[in-house]
Chimera marker file (.cmm) of the C-alpha trace (Angstrom):
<marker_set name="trace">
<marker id="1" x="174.023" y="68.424" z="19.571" r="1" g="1" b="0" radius="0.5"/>
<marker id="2" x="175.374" y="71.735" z="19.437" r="1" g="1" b="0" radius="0.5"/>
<marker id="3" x="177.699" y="73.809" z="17.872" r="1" g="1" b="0" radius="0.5"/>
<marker id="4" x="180.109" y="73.726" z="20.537" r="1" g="1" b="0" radius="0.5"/>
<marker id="5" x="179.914" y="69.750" z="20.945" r="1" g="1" b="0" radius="0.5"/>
<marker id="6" x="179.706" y="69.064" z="16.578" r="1" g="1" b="0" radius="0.5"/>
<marker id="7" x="183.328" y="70.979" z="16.728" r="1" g="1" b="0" radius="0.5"/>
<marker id="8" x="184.631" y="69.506" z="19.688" r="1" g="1" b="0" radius="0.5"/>
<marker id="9" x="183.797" y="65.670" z="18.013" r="1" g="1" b="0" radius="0.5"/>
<marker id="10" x="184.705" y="66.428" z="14.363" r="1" g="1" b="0" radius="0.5"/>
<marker id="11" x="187.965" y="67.758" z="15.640" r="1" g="1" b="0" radius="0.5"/>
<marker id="12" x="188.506" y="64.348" z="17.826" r="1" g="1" b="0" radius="0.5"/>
<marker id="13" x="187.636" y="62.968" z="14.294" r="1" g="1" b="0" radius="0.5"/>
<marker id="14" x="189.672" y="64.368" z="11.907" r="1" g="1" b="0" radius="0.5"/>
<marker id="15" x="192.968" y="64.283" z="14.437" r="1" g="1" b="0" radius="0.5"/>
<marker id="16" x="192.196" y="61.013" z="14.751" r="1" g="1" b="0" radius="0.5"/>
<marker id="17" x="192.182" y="60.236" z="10.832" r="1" g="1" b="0" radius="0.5"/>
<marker id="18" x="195.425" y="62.143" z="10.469" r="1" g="1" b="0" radius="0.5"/>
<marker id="19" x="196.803" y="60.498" z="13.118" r="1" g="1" b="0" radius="0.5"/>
<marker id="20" x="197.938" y="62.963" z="15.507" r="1" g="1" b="0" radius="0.5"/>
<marker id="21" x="198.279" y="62.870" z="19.119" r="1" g="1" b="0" radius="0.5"/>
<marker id="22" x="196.239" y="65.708" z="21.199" r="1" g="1" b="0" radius="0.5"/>
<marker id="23" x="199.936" y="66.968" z="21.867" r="1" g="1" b="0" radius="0.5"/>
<marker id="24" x="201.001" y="66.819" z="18.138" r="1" g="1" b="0" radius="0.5"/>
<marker id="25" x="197.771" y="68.771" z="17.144" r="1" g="1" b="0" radius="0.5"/>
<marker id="26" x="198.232" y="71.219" z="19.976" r="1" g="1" b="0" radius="0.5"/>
<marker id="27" x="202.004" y="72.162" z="18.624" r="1" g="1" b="0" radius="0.5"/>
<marker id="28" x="200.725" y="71.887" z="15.377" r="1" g="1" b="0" radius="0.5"/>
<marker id="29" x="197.684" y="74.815" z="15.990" r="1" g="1" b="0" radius="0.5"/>
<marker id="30" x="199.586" y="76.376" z="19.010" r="1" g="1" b="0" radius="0.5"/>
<marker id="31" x="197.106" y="75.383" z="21.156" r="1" g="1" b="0" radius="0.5"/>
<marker id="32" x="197.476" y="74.101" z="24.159" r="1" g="1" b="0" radius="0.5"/>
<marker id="33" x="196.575" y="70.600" z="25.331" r="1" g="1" b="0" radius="0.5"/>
<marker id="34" x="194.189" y="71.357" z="27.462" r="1" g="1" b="0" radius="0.5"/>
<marker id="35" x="192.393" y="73.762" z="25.439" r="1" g="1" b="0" radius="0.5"/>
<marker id="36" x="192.261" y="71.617" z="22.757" r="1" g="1" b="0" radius="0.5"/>
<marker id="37" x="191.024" y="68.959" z="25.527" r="1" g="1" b="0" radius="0.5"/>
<marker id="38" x="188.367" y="70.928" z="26.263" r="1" g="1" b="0" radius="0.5"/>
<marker id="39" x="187.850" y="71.980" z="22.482" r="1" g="1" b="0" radius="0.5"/>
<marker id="40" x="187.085" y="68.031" z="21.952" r="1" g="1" b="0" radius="0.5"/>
<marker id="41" x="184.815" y="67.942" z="24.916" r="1" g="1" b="0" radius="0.5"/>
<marker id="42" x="182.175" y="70.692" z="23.508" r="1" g="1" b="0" radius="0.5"/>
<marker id="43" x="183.367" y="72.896" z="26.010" r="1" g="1" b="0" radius="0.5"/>
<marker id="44" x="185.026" y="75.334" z="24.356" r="1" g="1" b="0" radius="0.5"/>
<marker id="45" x="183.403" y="78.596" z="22.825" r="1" g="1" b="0" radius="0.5"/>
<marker id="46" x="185.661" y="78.951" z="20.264" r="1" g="1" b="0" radius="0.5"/>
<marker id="47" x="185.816" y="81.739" z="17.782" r="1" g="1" b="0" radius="0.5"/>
<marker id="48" x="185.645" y="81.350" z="13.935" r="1" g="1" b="0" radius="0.5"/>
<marker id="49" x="189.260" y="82.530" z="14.130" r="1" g="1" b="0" radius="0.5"/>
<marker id="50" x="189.682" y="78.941" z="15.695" r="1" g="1" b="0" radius="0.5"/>
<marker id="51" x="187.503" y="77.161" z="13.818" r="1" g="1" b="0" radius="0.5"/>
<marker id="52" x="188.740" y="78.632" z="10.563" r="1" g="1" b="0" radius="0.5"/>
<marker id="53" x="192.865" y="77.307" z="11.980" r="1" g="1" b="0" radius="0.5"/>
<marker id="54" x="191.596" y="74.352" z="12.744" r="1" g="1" b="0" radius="0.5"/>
<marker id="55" x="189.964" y="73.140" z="9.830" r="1" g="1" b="0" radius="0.5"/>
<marker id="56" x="193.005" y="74.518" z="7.834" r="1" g="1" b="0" radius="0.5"/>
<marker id="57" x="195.393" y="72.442" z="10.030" r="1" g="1" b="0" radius="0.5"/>
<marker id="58" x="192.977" y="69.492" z="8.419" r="1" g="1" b="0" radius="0.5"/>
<marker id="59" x="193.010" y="71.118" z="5.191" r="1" g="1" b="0" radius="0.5"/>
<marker id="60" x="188.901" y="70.970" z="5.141" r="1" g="1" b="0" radius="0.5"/>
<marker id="61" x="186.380" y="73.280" z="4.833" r="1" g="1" b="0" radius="0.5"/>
<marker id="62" x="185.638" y="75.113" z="8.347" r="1" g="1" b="0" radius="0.5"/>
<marker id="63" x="181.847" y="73.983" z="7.352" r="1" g="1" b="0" radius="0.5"/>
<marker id="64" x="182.667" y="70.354" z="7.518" r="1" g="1" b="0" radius="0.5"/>
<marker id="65" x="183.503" y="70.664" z="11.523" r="1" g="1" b="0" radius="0.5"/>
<marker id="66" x="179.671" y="71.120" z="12.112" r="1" g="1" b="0" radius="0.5"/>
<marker id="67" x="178.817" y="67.968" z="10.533" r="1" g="1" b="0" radius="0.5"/>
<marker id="68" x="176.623" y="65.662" z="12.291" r="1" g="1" b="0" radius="0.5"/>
<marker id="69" x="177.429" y="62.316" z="10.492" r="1" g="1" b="0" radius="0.5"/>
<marker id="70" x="181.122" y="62.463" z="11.355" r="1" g="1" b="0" radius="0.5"/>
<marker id="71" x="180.033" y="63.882" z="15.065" r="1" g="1" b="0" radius="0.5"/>
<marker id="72" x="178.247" y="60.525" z="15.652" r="1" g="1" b="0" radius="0.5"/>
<marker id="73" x="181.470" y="58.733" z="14.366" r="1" g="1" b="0" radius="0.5"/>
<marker id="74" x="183.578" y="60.528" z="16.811" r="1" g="1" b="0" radius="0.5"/>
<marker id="75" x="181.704" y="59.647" z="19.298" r="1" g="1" b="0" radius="0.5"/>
<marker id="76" x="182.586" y="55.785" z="18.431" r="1" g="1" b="0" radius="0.5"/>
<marker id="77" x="186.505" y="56.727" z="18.627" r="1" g="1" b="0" radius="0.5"/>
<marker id="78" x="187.978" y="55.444" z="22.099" r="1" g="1" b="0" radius="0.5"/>
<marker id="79" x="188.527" y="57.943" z="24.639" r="1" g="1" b="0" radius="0.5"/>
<marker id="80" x="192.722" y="58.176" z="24.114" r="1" g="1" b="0" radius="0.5"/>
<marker id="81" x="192.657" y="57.924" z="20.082" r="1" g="1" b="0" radius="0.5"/>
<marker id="82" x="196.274" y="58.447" z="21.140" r="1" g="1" b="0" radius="0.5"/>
<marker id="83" x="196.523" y="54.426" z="22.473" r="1" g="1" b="0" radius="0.5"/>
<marker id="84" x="195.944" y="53.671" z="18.568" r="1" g="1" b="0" radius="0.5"/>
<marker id="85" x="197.676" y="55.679" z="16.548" r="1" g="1" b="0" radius="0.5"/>
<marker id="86" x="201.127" y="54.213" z="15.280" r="1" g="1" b="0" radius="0.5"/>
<marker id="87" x="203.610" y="56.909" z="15.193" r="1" g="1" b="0" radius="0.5"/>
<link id1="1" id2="2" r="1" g="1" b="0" radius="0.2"/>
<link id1="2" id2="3" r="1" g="1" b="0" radius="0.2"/>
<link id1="3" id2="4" r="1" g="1" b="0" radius="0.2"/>
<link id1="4" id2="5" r="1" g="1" b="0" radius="0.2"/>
<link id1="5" id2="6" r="1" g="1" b="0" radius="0.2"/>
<link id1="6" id2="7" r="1" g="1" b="0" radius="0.2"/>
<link id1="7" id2="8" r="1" g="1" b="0" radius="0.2"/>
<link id1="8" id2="9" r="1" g="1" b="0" radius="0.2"/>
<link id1="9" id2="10" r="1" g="1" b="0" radius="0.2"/>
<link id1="10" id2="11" r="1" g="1" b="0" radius="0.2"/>
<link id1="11" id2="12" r="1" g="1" b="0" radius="0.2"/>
<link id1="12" id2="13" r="1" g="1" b="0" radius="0.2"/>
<link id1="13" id2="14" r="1" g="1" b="0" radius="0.2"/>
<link id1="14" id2="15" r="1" g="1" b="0" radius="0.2"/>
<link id1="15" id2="16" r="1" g="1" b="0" radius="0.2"/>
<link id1="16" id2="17" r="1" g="1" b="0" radius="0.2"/>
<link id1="17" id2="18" r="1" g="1" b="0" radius="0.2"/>
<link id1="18" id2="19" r="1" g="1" b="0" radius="0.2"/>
<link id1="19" id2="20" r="1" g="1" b="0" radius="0.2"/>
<link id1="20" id2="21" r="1" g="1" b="0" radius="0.2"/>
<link id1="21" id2="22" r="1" g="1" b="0" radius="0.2"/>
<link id1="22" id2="23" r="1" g="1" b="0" radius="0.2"/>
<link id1="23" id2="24" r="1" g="1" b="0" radius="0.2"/>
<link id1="24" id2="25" r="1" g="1" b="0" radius="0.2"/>
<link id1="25" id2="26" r="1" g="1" b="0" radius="0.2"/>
<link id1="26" id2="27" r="1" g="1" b="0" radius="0.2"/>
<link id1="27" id2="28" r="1" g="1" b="0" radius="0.2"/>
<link id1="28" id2="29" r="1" g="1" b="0" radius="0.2"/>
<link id1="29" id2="30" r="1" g="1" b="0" radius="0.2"/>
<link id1="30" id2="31" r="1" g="1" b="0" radius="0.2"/>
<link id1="31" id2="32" r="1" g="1" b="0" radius="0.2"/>
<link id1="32" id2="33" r="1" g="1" b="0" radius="0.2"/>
<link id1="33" id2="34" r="1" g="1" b="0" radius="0.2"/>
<link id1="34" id2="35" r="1" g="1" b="0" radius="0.2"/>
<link id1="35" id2="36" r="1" g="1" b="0" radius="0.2"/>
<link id1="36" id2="37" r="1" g="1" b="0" radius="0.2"/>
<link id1="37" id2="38" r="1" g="1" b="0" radius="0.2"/>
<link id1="38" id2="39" r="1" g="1" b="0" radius="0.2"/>
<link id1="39" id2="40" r="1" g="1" b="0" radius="0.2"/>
<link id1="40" id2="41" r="1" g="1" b="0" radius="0.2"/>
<link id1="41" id2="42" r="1" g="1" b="0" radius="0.2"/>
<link id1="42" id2="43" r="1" g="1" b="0" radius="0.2"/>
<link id1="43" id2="44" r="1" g="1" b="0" radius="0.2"/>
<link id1="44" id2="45" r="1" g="1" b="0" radius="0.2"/>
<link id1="45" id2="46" r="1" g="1" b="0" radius="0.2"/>
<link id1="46" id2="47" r="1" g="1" b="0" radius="0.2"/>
<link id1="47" id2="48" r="1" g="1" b="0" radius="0.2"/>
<link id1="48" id2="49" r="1" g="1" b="0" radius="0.2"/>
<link id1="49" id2="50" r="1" g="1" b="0" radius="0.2"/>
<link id1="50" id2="51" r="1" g="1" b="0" radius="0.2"/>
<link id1="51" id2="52" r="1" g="1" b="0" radius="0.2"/>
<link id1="52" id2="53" r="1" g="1" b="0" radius="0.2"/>
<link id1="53" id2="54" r="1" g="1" b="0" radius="0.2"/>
<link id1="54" id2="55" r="1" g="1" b="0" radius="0.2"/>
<link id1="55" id2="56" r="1" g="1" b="0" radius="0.2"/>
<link id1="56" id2="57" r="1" g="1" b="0" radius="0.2"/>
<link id1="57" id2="58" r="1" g="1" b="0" radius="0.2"/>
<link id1="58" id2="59" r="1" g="1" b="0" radius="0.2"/>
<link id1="59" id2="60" r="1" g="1" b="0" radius="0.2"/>
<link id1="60" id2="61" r="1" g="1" b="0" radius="0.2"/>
<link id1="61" id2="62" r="1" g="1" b="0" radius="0.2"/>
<link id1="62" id2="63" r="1" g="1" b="0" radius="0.2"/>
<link id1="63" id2="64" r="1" g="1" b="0" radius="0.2"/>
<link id1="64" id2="65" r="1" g="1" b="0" radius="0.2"/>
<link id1="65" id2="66" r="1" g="1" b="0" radius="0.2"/>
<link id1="66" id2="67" r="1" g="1" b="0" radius="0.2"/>
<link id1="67" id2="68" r="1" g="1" b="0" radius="0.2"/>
<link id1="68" id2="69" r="1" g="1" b="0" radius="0.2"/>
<link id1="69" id2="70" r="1" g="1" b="0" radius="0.2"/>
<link id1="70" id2="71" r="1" g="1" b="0" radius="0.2"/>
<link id1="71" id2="72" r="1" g="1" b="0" radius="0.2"/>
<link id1="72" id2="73" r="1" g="1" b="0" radius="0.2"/>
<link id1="73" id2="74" r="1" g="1" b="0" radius="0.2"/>
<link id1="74" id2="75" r="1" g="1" b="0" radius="0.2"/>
<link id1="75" id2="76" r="1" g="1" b="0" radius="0.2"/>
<link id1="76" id2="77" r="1" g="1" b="0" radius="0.2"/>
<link id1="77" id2="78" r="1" g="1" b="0" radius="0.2"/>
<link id1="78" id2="79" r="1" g="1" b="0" radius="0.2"/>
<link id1="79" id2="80" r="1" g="1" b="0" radius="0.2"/>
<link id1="80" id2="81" r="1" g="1" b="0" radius="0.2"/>
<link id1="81" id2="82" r="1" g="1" b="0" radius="0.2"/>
<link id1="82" id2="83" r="1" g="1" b="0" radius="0.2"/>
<link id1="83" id2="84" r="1" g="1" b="0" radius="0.2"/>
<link id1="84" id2="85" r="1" g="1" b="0" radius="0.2"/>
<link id1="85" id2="86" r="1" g="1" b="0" radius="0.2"/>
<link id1="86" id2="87" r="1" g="1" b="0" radius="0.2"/>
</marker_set>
């Protein structure tokens, strides 16, 4: 996998444990949807900047977005997390 994609998944991840919506994430970071659409692809170069906000949006350590264990669970997570998240 690689760098991009490991971001892109653990960020799918840990929005999906905190149970936020794409959207709700985006307004949270400032991002916007579709950058943060393509951020969970593995599309996105992103700068440390980003990587830095979003693991402190998650309150986690910016090194824990390049995880590979919780990269392989993301990949497990339906498509729209969204679908399954009770708001």
């Amino acid at each position: 996998m690689t760098s991009m994609q490991l971001v892109g998944l653990n960020t799918k991840y840990y929005r999906y444990q905190n149970k936020l919506t794409q959207e709700q994430f985006a307004n949270k970071t400032k991002f916007k949807v579709a950058y943060l659409s393509t951020i969970e692809t593995g599309d996105a170069n992103l700068t440390l900047k980003n990587v830095d906000l979003i693991a402190s949006s998650f309150g986690i350590k910016p090194a824990l977005l390049f995880d590979e264990s919780t990269a392989k669970l993301a990949k497990k997570l339906p498509p729209r997390v969204d679908m399954y998240i009770n708001n």
